[in-house]
C-alpha positions, 0 to 999 in steps of 0.5 A: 844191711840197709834194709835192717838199719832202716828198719831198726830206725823205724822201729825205734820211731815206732816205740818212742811214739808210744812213750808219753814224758810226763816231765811236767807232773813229775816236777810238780810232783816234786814241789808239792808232794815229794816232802811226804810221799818221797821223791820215790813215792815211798811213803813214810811208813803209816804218815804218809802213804806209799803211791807206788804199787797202787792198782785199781784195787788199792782205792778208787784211782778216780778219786786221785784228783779230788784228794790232790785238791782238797786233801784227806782226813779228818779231825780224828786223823793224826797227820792230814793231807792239806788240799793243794788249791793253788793248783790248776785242774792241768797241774793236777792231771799232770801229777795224776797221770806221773803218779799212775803211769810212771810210778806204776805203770798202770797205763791209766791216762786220765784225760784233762775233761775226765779230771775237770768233771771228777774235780766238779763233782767233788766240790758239789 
C-alpha cells in the first residue's frame, strides 16, 4: 500500500511539473484585451477576432508580439486594433504565452529573447 501512495505522490509531482501557470498573462490579458476579444477569447463576430483555435496556419503566430505592440489596421479598416506600448516586452510575453497556451494548447512557449528580437524587427 505504501509503495503505490508513494508512487501516486511521485507521479502527481512529476505532472504538476509540466504544468506552466501563466497567471500573469492572464490577468493582463484580462485589463487590455479581454473588452474586445472577450474573457473567452471569443472574439465579437468580424469586430474583433476570436483567439481561440488559433494554429500555426491561422497567421503567423510570431507576428503576435509586434500586433500587442503597435496594433493592426489600417485607415481602410473599420474598427482597428490600438497598440498597447505601455507594455513592457515581459508583459507581452506573458499575454503571448496565455494566449497560445492556455487558450489553445498549442504547447508554443515563446521565450522573452525571442519576443525582444520579434519586438526589434517590427519596429525597424
Amino acid at each position: 500500500m505504501n509503495k503505490i501512495l508513494s508512487f501516486i505522490i511521485v507521479l502527481s509531482l512529476l505532472n504538476s511539473c509540466n504544468y506552466v501557470n501563466y497567471q500573469q498573462g492572464q490577468d493582463l490579458y484580462k485589463t487590455n484585451c479581454a473588452t474586445c476579444h472577450m474573457p473567452d477569447g471569443s472574439g465579437v463576430n468580424e469586430l474583433y477576432p476570436s483567439l481561440n483555435n488559433l494554429d500555426q496556419n491561422s497567421f503567423n503566430l510570431s507576428e503576435m508580439p509586434c500586433i500587442i505592440r503597435n496594433g493592426l489596421g489600417n485607415e481602410l479598416s473599420l474598427i482597428q486594433m490600438s497598440g498597447l506600448e505601455h507594455l513592457s516586452e515581459v508583459e507581452i510575453n506573458n499575454i503571448v504565452n496565455y494566449v497560445l497556451n492556455d487558450m489553445n494548447n498549442l504547447s508554443l512557449e515563446f521565450t522573452i529573447q525571442q519576443t525582444e528580437e520579434t519586438l526589434k524587427d517590427c519596429s525597424e
